[in-house]
SEFI-491794 format. One line per 8 residues: number of its first residue (from 1); their letters; for each residue x, y negated, z negated of C-alpha. Coordinates in Angstrom, 3 decimals, decimal comma, always signed. Layout:
N
NUM = a = X/Y/Z; ...
! end
This chain:
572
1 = xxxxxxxx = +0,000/+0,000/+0,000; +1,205/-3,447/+0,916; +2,434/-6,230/-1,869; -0,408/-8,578/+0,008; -2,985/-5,883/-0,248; -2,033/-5,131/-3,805; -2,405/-8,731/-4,468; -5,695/-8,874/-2,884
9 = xxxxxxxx = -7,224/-6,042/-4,448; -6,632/-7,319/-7,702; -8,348/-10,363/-7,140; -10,901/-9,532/-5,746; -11,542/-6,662/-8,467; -11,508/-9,532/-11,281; -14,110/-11,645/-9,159; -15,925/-8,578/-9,565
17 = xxxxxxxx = -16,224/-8,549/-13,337; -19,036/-10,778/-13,229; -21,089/-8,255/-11,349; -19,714/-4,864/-12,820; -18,117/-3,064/-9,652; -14,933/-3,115/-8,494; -14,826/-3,774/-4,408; -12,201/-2,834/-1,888
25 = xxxxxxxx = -10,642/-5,103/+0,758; -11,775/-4,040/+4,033; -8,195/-3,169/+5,913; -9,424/-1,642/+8,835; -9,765/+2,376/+9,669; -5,650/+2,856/+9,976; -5,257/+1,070/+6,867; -7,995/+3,348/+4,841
33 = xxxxxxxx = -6,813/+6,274/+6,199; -3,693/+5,712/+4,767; -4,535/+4,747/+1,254; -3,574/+7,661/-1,027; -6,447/+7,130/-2,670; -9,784/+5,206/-3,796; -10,964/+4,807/-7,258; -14,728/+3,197/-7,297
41 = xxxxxxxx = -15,140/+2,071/-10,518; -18,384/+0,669/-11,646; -20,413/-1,014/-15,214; -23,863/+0,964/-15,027; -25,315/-0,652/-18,114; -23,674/-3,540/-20,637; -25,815/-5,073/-23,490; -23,732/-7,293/-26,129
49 = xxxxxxxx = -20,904/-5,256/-27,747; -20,821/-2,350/-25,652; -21,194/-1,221/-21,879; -20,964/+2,115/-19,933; -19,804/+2,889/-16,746; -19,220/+5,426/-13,684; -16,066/+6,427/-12,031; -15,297/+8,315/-9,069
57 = xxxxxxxx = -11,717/+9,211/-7,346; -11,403/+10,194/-4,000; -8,251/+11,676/-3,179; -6,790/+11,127/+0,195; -3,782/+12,769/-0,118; -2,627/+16,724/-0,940; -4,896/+18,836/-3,162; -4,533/+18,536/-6,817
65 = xxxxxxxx = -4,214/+21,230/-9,448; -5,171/+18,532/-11,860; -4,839/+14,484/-11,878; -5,240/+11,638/-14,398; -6,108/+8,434/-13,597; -4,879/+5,551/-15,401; -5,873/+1,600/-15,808; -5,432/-1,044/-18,162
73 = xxxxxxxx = -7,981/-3,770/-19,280; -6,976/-7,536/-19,715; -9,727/-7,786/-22,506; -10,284/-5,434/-25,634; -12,543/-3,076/-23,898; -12,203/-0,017/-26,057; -13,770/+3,488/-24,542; -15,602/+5,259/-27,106
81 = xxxxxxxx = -16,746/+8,286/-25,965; -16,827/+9,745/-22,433; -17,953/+12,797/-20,414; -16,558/+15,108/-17,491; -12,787/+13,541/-18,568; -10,775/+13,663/-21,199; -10,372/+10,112/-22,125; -7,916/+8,372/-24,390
89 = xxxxxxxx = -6,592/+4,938/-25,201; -3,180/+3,359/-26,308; -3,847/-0,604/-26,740; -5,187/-1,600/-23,176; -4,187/+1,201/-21,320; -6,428/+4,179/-20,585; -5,871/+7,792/-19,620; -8,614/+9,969/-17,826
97 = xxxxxxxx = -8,024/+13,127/-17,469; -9,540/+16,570/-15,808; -11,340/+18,844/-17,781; -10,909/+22,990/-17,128; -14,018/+22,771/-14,888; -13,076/+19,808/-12,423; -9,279/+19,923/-12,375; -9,296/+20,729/-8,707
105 = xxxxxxxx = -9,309/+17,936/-6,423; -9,099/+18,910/-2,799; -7,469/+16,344/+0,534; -10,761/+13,994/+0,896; -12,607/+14,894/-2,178; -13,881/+13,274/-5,236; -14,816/+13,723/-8,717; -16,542/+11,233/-11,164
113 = xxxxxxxx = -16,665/+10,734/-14,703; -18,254/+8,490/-16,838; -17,512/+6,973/-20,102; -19,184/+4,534/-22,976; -16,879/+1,181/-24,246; -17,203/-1,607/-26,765; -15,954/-5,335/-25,921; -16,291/-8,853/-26,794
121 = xxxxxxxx = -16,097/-11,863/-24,497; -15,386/-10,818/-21,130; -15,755/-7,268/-19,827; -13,602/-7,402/-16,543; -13,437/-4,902/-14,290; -9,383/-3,778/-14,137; -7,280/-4,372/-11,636; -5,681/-1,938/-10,247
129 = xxxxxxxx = -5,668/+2,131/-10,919; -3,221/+4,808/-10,330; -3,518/+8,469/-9,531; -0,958/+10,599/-10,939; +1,439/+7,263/-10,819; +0,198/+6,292/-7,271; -1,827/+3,303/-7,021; -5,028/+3,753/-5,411
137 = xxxxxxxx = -7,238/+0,692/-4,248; -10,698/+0,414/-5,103; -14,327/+2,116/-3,163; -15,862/-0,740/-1,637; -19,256/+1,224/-1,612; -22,564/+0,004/-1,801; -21,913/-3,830/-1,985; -18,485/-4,258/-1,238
145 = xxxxxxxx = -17,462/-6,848/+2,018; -17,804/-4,353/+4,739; -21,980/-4,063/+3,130; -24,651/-5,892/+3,037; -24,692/-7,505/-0,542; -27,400/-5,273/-2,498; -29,205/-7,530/-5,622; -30,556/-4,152/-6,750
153 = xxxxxxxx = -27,755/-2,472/-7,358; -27,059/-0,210/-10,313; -25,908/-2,401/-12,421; -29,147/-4,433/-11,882; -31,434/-1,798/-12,973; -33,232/-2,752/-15,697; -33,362/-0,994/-19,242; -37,101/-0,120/-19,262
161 = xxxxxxxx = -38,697/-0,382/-15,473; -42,142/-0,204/-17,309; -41,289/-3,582/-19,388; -43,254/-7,004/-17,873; -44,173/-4,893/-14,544; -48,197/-3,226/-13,327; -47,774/+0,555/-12,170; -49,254/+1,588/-8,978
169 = xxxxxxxx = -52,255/+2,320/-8,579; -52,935/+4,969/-6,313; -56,038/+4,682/-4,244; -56,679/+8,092/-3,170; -56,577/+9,701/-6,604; -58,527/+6,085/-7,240; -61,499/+7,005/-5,096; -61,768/+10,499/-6,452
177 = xxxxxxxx = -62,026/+9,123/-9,633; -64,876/+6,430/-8,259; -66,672/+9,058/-6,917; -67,552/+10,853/-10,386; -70,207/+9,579/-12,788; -68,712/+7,442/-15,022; -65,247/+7,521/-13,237; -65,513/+4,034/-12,358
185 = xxxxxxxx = -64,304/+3,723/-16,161; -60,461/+4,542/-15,257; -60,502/+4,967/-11,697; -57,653/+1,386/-11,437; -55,652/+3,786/-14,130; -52,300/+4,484/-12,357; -50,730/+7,496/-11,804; -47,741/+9,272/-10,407
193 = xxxxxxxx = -48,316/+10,623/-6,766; -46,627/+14,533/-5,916; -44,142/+15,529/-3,201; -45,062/+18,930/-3,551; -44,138/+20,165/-0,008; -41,650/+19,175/+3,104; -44,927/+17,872/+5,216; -46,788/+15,230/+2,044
201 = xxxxxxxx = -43,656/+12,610/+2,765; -45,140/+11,911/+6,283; -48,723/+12,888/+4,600; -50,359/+15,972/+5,422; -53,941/+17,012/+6,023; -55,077/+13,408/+6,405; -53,402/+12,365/+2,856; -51,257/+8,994/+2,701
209 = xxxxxxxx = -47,502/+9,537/+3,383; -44,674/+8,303/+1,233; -44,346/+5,442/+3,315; -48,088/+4,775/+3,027; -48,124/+4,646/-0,617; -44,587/+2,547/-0,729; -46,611/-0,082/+2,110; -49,609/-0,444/-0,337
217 = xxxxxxxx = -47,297/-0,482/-3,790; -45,998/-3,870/-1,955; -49,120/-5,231/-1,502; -50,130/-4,095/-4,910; -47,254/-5,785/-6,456; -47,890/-9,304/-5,178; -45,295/-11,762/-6,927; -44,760/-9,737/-9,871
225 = xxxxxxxx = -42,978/-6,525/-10,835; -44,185/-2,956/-10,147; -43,297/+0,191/-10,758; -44,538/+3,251/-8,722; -44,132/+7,066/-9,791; -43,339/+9,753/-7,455; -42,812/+13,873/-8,351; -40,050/+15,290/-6,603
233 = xxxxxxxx = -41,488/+18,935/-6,860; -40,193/+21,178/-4,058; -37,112/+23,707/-5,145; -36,470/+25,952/-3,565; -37,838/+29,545/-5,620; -40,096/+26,730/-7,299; -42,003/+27,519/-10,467; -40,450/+30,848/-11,300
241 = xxxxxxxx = -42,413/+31,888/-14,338; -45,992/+30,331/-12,811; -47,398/+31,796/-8,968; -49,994/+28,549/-9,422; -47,386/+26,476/-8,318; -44,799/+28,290/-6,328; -43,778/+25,987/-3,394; -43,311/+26,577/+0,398
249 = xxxxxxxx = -39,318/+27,080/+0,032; -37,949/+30,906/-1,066; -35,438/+31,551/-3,807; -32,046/+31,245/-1,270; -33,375/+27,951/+1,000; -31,372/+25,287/-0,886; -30,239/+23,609/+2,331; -33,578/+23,289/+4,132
257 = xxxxxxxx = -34,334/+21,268/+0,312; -31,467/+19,218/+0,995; -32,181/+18,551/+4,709; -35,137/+18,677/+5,215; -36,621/+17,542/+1,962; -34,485/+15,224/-0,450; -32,925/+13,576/+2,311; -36,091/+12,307/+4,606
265 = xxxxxxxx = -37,139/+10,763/+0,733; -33,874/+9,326/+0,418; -33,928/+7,650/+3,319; -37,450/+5,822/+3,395; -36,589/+5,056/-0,577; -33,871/+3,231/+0,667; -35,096/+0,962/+3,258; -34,538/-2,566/+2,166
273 = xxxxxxxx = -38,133/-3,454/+2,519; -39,022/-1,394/-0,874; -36,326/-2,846/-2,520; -38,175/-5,245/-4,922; -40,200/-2,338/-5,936; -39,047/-0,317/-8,708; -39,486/+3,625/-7,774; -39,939/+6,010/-10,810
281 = xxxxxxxx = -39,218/+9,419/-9,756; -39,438/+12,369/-11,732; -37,457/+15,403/-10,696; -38,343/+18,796/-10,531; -40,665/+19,803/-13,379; -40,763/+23,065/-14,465; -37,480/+24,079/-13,357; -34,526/+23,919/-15,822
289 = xxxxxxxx = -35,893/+25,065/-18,843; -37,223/+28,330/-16,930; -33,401/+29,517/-16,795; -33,242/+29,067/-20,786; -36,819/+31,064/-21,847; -37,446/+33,164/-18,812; -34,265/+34,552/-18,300; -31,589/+37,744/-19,471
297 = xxxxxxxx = -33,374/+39,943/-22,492; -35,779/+37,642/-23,648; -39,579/+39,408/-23,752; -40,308/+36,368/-21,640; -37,790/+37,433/-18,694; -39,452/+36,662/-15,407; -37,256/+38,586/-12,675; -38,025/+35,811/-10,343
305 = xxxxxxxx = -36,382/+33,519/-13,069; -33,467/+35,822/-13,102; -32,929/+35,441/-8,840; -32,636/+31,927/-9,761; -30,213/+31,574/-12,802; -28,091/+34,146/-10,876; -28,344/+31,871/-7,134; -27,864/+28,667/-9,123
313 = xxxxxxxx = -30,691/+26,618/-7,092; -32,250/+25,168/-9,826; -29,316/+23,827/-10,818; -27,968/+22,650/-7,516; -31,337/+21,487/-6,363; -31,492/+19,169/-9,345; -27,950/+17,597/-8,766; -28,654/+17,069/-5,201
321 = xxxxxxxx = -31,892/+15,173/-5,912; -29,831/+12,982/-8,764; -26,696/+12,694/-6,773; -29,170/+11,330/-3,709; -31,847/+9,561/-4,900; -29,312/+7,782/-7,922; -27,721/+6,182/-5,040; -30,683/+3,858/-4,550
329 = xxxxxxxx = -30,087/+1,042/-6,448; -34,290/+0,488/-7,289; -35,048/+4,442/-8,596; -35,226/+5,386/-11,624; -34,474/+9,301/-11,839; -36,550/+10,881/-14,910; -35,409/+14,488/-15,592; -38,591/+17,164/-16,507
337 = xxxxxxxx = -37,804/+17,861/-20,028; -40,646/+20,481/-21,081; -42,882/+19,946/-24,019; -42,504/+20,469/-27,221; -44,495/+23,793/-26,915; -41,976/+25,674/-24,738; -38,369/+24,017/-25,721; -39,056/+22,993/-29,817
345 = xxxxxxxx = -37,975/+26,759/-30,748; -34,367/+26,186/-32,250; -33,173/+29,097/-29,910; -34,381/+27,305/-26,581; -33,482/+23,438/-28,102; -29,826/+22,811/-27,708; -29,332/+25,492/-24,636; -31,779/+23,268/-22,448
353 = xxxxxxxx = -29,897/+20,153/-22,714; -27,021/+21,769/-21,872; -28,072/+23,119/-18,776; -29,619/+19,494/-18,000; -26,363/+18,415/-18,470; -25,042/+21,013/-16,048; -27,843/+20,082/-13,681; -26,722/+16,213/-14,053
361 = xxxxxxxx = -23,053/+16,576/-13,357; -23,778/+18,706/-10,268; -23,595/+18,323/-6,630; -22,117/+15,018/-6,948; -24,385/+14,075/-9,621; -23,653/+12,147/-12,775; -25,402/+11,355/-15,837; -25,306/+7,488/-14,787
369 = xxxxxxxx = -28,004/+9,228/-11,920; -30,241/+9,674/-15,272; -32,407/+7,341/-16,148; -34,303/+9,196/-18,290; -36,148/+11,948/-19,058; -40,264/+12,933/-18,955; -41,865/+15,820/-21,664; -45,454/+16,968/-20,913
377 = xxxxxxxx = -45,366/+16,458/-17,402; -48,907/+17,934/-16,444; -49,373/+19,624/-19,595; -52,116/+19,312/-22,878; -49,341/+18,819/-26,416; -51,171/+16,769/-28,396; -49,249/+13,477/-28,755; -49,465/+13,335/-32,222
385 = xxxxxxxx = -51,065/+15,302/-34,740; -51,630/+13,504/-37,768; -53,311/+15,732/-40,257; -50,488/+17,683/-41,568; -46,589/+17,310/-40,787; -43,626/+19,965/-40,552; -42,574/+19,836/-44,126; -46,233/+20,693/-45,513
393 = xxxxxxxx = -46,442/+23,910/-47,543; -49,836/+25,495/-48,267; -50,371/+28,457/-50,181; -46,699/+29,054/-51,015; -45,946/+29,063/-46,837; -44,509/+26,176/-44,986; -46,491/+25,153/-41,900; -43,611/+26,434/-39,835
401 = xxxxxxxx = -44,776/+30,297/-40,526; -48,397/+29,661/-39,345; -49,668/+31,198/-36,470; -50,001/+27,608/-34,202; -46,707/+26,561/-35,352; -44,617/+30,064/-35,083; -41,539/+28,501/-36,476; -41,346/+25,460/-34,123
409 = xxxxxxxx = -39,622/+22,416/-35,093; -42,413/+20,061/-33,699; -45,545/+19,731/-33,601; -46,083/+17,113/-31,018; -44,754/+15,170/-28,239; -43,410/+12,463/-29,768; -41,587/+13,833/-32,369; -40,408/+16,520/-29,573
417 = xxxxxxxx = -39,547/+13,686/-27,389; -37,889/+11,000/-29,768; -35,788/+14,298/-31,471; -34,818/+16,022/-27,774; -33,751/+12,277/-26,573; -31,382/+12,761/-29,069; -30,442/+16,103/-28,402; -29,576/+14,922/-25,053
425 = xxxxxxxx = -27,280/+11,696/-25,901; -25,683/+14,175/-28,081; -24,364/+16,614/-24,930; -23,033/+13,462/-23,104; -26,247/+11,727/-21,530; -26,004/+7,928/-21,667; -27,019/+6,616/-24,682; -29,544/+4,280/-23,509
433 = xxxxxxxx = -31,748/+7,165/-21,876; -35,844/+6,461/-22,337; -38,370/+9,171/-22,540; -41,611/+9,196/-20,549; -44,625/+11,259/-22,172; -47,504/+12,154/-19,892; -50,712/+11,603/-21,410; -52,668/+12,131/-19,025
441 = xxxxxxxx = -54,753/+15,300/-20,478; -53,617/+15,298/-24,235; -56,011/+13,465/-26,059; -58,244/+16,584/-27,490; -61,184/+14,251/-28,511; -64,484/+14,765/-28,308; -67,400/+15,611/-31,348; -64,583/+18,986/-32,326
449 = xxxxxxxx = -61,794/+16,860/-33,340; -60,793/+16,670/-36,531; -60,569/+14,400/-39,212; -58,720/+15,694/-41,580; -56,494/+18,942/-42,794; -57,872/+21,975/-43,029; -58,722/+24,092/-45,699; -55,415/+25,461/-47,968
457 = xxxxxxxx = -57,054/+28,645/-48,024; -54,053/+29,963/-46,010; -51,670/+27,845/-43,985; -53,280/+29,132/-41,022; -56,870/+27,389/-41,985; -54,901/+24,431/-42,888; -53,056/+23,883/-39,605; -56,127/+25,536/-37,316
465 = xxxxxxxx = -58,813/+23,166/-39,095; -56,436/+20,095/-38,513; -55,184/+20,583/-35,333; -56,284/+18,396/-32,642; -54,790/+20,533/-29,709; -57,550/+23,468/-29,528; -55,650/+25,997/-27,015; -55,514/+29,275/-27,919
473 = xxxxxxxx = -51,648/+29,050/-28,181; -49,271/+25,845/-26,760; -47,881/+28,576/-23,987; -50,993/+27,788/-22,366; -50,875/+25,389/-19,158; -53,612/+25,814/-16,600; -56,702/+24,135/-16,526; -57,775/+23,685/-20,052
481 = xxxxxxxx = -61,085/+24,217/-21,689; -61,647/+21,276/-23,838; -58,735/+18,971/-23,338; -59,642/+15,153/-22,803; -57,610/+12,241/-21,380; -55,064/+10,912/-24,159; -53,301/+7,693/-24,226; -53,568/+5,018/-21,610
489 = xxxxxxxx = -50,400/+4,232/-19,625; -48,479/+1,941/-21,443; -44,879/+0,280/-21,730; -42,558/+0,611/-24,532; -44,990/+2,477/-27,293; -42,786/+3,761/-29,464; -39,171/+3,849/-30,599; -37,012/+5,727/-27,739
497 = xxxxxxxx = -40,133/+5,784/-25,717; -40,197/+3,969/-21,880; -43,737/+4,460/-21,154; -46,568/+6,937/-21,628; -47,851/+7,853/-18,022; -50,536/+9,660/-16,434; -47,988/+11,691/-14,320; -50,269/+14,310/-13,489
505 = xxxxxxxx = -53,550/+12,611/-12,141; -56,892/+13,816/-14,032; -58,745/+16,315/-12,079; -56,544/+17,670/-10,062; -56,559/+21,164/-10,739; -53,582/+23,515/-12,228; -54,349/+26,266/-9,803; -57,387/+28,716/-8,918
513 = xxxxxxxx = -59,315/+30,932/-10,882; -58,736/+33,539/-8,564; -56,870/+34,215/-5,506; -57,650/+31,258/-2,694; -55,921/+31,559/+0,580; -53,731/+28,440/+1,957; -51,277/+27,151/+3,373; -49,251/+25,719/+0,911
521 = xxxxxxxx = -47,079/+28,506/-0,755; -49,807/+28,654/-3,943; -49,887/+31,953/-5,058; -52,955/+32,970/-7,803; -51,554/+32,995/-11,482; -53,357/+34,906/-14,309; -53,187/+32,336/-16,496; -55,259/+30,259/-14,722
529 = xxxxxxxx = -58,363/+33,480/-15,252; -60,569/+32,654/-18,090; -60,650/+36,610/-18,219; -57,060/+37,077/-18,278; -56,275/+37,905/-22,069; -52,425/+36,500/-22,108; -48,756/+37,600/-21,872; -45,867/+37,408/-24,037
537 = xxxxxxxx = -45,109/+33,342/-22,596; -48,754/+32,782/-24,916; -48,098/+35,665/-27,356; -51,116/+37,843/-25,867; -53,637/+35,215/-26,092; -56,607/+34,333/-24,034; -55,730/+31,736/-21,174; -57,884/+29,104/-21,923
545 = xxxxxxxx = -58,386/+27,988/-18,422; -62,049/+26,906/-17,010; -63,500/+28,856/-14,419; -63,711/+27,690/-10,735; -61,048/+25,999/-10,103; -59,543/+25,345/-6,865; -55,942/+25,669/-5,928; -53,158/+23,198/-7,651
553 = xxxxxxxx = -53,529/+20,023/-6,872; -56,780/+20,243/-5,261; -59,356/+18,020/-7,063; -61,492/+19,934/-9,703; -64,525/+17,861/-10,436; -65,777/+19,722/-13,337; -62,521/+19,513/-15,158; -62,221/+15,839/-14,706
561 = xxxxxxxx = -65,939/+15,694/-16,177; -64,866/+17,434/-18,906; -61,355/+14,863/-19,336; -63,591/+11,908/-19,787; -65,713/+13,576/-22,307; -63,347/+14,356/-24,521; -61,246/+11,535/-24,114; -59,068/+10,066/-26,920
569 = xxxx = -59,315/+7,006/-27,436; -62,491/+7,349/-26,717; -63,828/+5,739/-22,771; -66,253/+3,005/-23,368
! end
């Protein structure tokens, strides 16, 4: 590298401070090519005394073994925990290096790492880098001089999208809602529209595309902020545990998910014209945690589960959709983190946001392509039950041993969500994540909800007598018999808490009662039988589920009828 380009660089990385990335100097092709390498280096978030940002290395020259990257800061940043590098600091200057699992670094490839720092005053971005003791210059990237300047940009993201802005509105699910008696009452309630399949982005069977819904958000949003919710729901092997919801793709198709999937949504997402909106997308429910409780020796092994632990699609399919969709500077990437009734067990906790973490920091993922994460996504947990807690004891048994509870740590969303948030800063997420909880079918009111406690007979009268979740058992999922709406939407409700969404819309069914032919990839699921009497994923109960229902996502009128009813708060 030239003294003059040197020089350069390191001004034009200090101007950069004031916007958190470091840019390159555009030297033309013959000079790139011969830069040893390029270190893009950039502030995701920075509040008053602290800051956390991304780094990736591209290596331009031989293949590496293992590397460490080095840097110095002309303030007192001090790095104070990191991830995916080993990081340590002597006065200003800073050592990354590899960890076992990313110490090779192949001719033209990259790794990234990402760290959290204190400071005071200024937080400029350093100067220069070196690789091994070679100097590398800096990534221009997204917004460096050879790019169109992008005011959205990552470090521009906001800390709660919800916060001051409306949320979509979307008007099919809107005129479905109309349509009922009494649906009127919530029919301008927003709520989060599904990818489910390759052919809904350019809109299938006369439904609105994604560009459709993006056109109207716009003209929605008028002058102000707002955010609209998408469900990136299309893995490939998708739904491994549940044939209600399997998707078009099979177990070993993760590049037609790639291709012909993530990247079409990548690419309308990222038109400039949507870039004042700001795009909540929640990735891949149902997914992950299937490869912690559905997998090896457990009674609730699902072979299908096993195909994909073993293929690592899941896994991959999740990092893609980060890696991808983190890159647009207005999307805000919400993980599927379960609900409190499938990951609260102690044994299923702390291994699922691990393998979130794994999912995070793969194919070119990090965890700055995390927003956050979502729990109940199209699911009935109560959001809070108030009539007895986890510590109660009744009849010389703690809560914990009754037969609702079955040794769980929580009894709720919130609790689940505010404790796994936790759980997941602890494993290396940022520490700044927010938690969506969908509300959209939890609010178990009605004339059978309960007051109070129950009675301290036993523990189990005392929990089954409070309880304002009535399923049979909280394995249960499709199509619930007495389950109400719960919570409006709202920003910021509680401590750790983004939003509470209606991420599932109201009546739109979990899948059929019984087999229905299509052409969607549905398959029939027991679960969603009122006959069917259970499996070990519900400990042998009854299913629950209302009779007549048409496949997943397919509107279910009697359902929402029944949503309304038993709606908590209460519709007026």
């Amino acid at each position: 590298m030239s003294r003059t380009r040197t020089a350069l660089l390191a001004a034009m990385a200090l101007v950069a401070g004031a916007t958190g990335t470091a840019f390159a100097v555009d030297a033309g092709a013959a000079d790139v090519a011969a830069v040893p390498c390029t270190v893009d280096y950039k502030i995701q978030n920075q509040w008053s005394t602290g800051f956390t940002a991304a780094v990736t290395i591209t290596n331009n020259s031989a293949a590496k073994s293992s590397w460490s990257l080095k840097w110095s800061y002309a303030g007192n940043q001090k790095v104070t925990s990191g991830w995916n590098a080993k990081l340590s600091q002597s006065g200003a200057a800073v050592t990354a290096a590899n960890e076992t699992y990313n110490a090779q670094l192949a001719t033209g490839g990259s790794v990234s790492f990402g760290f959290q720092g204190s400071y005071s005053g200024s937080n400029a971005v350093p100067a220069t880098f070196t690789l091994d003791g070679v100097t590398c210059n800096v990534d221009g990237g997204p917004g460096g001089p050879t790019d169109p300047p992008d005011p959205g940009g990552p470090s521009n993201r906001v800390d709660n999208p919800y916060s001051g802005a409306k949320v979509y509105v979307n008007p099919e699910w809107s005129a479905n809602a109309a349509a009922e008696p009494g649906g009127s009452r919530i029919a301008n309630q927003p709520t989060g529209v599904w990818l489910d399949r390759i052919a809904a982005i350019n809109g299938a069977g006369g439904k609105m595309g994604l560009r459709a819904h993006l056109d109207e958000a716009l003209r929605q949003k008028g002058s102000g902020e707002l955010v609209v919710q998408f469900v990136i729901y299309n893995l490939p092997g998708r739904d491994c545990s549940a044939l209600a919801s399997n998707g078009e793709l099979k177990a070993d198709e993760i590049g037609r998910y790639k291709t012909d999937y993530i990247d079409p949504i990548k690419a309308i997402l990222a038109d400039p014209k949507y870039a004042s909106l700001r795009i909540v997308t929640t990735v891949e429910i149902d997914s992950l945690p299937n490869l912690v409780t559905n997998t090896g020796s457990r009674p609730t092994a699902v072979p299908q589960c096993d195909v994909m632990k073993a293929n690592g699609n899941y896994v991959k399919g999740v990092g893609y959709a980060l890696n991808k969709l983190g890159d647009v500077p207005n999307v805000y990437n919400y993980v599927d983190a379960g609900h409190h009734g499938w990951i609260g067990w102690d044994d299923n906790f702390g291994p699922t946001a691990t393998i979130m973490k794994e999912a995070a920091t793969a194919e070119g993922a990090t965890v700055n392509d995390v927003h956050g994460f979502i729990t109940n996504t199209a699911n009935y947990s109560a959001l809070k039950e108030n009539n007895f807690t986890i510590n109660d004891t009744v009849a010389g048994k703690s809560v914990r041993e009754s037969k609702w509870v079955d040794w769980n740590r929580y009894l709720d969303e919130l609790s689940y969500a505010q404790a796994f948030r936790n759980q997941l800063v602890s494993v290396g997420f940022n520490s700044n994540i927010g938690m969506l909880i969908d509300t959209s079918r939890n609010g178990w009111g009605g004339a059978a909800r309960p007051t109070g406690p129950g009675a301290t007979t036993s523990v189990d009268t005392y929990v089954d007598g409070g309880r304002y979740d009535r399923r049979f058992n909280a394995g249960n999922w499709c199509n619930q018999s007495g389950a109400g709406l719960g919570e409006r939407p709202q920003a910021a409700p509680a401590a750790g808490i983004d939003a509470y969404v209606w991420m599932k819309p109201p009546g739109e069914s979990d899948g059929s009662s019984k087999a229905i032919p299509n052409d969607e990839g549905k398959g029939f699921d027991r679960m969603c039988d009122p006959t069917y009497t259970g499996n070990p994923r519900n400990n042998n109960n009854m299913s629950g589920a209302l009779p007549d229902a048409p496949v997943s996502g397919h509107w279910f009128s009697a359902q929402f009828r029944q949503l309304m009813q038993n709606a908590y708060p209460p519709l007026s």
